[in-house]
matplotlib code that plots the C-alpha trace (Angstrom):
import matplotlib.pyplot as plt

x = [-38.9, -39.4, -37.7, -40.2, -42.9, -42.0, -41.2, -37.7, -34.4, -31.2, -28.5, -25.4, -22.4, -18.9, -17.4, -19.4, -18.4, -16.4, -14.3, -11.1, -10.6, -13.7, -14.4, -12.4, -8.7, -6.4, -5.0, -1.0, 0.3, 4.1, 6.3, 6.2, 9.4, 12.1, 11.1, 7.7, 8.6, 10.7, 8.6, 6.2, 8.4, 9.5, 5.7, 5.0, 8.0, 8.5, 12.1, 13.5, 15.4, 17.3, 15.5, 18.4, 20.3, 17.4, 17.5, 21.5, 21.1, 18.5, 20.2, 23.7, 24.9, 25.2, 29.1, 30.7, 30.9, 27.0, 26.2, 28.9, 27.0, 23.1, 24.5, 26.0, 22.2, 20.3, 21.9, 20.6, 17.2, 17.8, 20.2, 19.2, 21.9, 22.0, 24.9, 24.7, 24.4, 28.1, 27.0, 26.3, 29.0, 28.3, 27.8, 26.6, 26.7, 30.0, 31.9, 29.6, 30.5, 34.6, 34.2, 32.3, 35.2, 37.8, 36.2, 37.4, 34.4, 35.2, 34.7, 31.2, 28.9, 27.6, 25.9, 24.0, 22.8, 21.2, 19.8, 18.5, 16.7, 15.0, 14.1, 12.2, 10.1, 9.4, 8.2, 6.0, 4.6, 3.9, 2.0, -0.1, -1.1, -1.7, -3.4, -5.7, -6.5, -7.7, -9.7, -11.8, -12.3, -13.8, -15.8, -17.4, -18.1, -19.6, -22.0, -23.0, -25.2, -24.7, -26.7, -25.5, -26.6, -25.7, -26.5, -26.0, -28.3, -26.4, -23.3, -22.2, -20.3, -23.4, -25.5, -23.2, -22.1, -25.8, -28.2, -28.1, -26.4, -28.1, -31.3, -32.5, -34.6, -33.2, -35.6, -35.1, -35.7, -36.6, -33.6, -36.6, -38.0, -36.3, -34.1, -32.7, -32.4, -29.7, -27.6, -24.6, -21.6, -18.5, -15.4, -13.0, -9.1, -6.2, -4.0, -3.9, -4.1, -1.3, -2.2, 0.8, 1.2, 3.0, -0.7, -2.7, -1.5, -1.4, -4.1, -4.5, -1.6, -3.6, -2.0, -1.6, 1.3, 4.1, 7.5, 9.6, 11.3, 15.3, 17.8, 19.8, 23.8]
y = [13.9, 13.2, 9.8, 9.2, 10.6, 8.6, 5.0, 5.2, 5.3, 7.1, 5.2, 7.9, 6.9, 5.6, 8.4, 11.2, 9.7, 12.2, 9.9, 9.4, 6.3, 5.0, 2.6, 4.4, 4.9, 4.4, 0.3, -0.1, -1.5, -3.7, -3.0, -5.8, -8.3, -8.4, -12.1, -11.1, -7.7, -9.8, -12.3, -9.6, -7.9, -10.9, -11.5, -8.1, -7.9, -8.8, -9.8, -12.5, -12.0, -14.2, -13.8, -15.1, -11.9, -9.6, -10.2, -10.2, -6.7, -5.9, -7.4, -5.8, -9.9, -10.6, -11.7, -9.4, -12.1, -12.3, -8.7, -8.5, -11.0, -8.9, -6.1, -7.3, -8.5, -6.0, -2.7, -0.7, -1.3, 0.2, 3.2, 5.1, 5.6, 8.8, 9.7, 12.8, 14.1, 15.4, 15.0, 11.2, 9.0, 6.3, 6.5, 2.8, -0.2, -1.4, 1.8, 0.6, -2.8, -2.0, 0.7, -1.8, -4.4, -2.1, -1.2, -3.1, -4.8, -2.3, 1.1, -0.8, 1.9, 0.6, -1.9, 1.1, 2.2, -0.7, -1.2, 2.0, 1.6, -1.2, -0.3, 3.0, 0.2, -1.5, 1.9, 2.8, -0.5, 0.0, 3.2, 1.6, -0.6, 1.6, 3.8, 0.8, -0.2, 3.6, 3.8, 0.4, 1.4, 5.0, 2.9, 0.5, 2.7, 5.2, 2.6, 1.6, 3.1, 2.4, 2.8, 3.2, 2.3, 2.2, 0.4, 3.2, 6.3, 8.8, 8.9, 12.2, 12.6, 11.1, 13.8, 16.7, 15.0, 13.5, 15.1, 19.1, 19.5, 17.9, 19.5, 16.2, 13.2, 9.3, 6.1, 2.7, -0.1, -3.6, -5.7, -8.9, -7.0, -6.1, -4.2, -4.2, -7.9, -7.4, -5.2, -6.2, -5.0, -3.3, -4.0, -1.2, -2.6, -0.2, -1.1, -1.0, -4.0, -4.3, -5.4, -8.2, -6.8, -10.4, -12.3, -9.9, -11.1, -14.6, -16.2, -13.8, -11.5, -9.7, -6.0, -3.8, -1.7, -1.0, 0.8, 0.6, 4.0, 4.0, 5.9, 8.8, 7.9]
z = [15.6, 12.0, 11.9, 15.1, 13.3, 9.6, 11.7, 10.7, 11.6, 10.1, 8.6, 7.6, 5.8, 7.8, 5.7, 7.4, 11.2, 13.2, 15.3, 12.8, 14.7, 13.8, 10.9, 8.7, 10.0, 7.5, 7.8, 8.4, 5.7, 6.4, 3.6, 0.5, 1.0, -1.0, -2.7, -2.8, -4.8, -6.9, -7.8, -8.8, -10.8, -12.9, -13.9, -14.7, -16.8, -20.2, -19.9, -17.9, -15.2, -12.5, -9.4, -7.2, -8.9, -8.4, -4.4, -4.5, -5.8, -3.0, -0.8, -1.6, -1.6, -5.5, -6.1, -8.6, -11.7, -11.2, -10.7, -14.0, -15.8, -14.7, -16.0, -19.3, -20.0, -18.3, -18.1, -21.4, -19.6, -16.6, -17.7, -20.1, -22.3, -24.5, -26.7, -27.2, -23.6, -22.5, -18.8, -18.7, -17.1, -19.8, -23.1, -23.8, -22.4, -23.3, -21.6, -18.5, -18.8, -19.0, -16.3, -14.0, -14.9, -13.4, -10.1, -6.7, -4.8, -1.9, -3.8, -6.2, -6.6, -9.5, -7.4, -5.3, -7.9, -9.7, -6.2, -5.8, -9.2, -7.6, -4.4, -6.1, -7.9, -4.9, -3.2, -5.9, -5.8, -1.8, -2.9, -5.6, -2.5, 0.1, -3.2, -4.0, -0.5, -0.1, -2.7, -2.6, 1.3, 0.1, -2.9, -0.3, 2.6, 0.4, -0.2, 3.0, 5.8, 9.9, 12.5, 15.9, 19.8, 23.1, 26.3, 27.9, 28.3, 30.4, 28.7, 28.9, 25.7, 23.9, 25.0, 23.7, 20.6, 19.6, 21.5, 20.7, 23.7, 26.1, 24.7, 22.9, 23.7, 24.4, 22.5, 23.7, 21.1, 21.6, 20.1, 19.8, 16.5, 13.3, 12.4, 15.8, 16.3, 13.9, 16.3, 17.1, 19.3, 18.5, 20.3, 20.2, 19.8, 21.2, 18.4, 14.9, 13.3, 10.1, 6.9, 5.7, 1.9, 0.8, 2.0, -0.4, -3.1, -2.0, -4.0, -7.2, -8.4, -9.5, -9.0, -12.6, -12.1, -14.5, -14.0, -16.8, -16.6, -16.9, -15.3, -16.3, -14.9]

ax = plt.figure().add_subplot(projection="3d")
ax.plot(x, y, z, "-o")
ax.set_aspect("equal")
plt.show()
């Protein structure tokens, strides 16, 4: 009555809706590829790595002499190498190195484990995404009003859910004048659609997330 009284209408925030389905259910996000990860990696990094070895490790397809080679360069960044801790397997990276030289391809856990490291950058890249995408939704859509209509003025559920229970009154507007010229309608998919992680960062790389931390062996 007051908003018929005051010539107004209500706008409320997407985040106060109670249909979870509406507006604001959570997008589905398809996990970042392997050469997309990668290539994310390299330019977030300060050293240089081989990409072609970075996906062999991923992959589980790097050849031994190249996952050898990776390691001789790379390894004290990855393991953290402490001296004086009895526990560790390695010491340094030259009792790696000799161990690694001494293992059959068939029995290579050393390569597991380097890809292990990986794929727990890769995940918490994923959540950084999924974090980000979160947040600018809450940012936006706590900055925007909706109003909504319906064709239809006997809809049952209406009445109960907007309506006091069936105690309230229904308006019609004319959609000729303003602001309700500017209706539009909502089509109502059955599926979630998913959100390709490569494609957002097609044009602009321009995620910050670091993840330098090494692992104990």
């Amino acid at each position: 009555m007051r908003n018929l009284q005051n010539g107004q209408i209500y706008f409320n925030s997407p985040l106060n809706f109670n249909d979870p389905f509406d507006t604001f259910h959570p997008a589905r996000i398809t996990e970042i590829g392997n050469s997309k990860f990668i290539e994310l990696y390299c330019k977030s990094n300060k050293r240089t790595f081989n990409k072609k070895h970075l996906i062999g490790i991923l992959d589980k397809t790097i050849s031994k002499k190249e996952f050898y080679n990776f390691c001789e360069e790379h390894i004290d960044y990855i393991f953290d190498f402490d001296k004086t801790n009895e526990n560790q397997l390695f010491h340094n990276k030259t009792d790696f190195l000799n161990q690694l030289k001494n293992v059959e391809e068939t029995e290579n856990d050393f390569l597991e484990n380097i890809s292990r490291f990986f794929m727990t950058v890769k995940s918490r890249l994923q959540n950084t995404i999924l974090e980000t995408l979160f947040n600018i939704r809450q940012e936006k859509f706590a900055k925007i009003g909706v109003c909504c209509f319906s064709r239809n003025n006997d809809n049952l559920l209406m009445w109960s859910h907007y309506a006091d229970s069936h105690q309230g009154i229904c308006l019609e507007f004319d959609t000729e004048y303003e602001p309700f010229s500017k209706a539009f309608d909502v089509e109502y998919q059955t599926e979630i659609p998913d959100v390709n992680s490569d494609l957002l960062f097609e044009e602009e790389d321009n995620a910050e997330w670091t993840c330098n931390k090494k692992l104990d062996n």
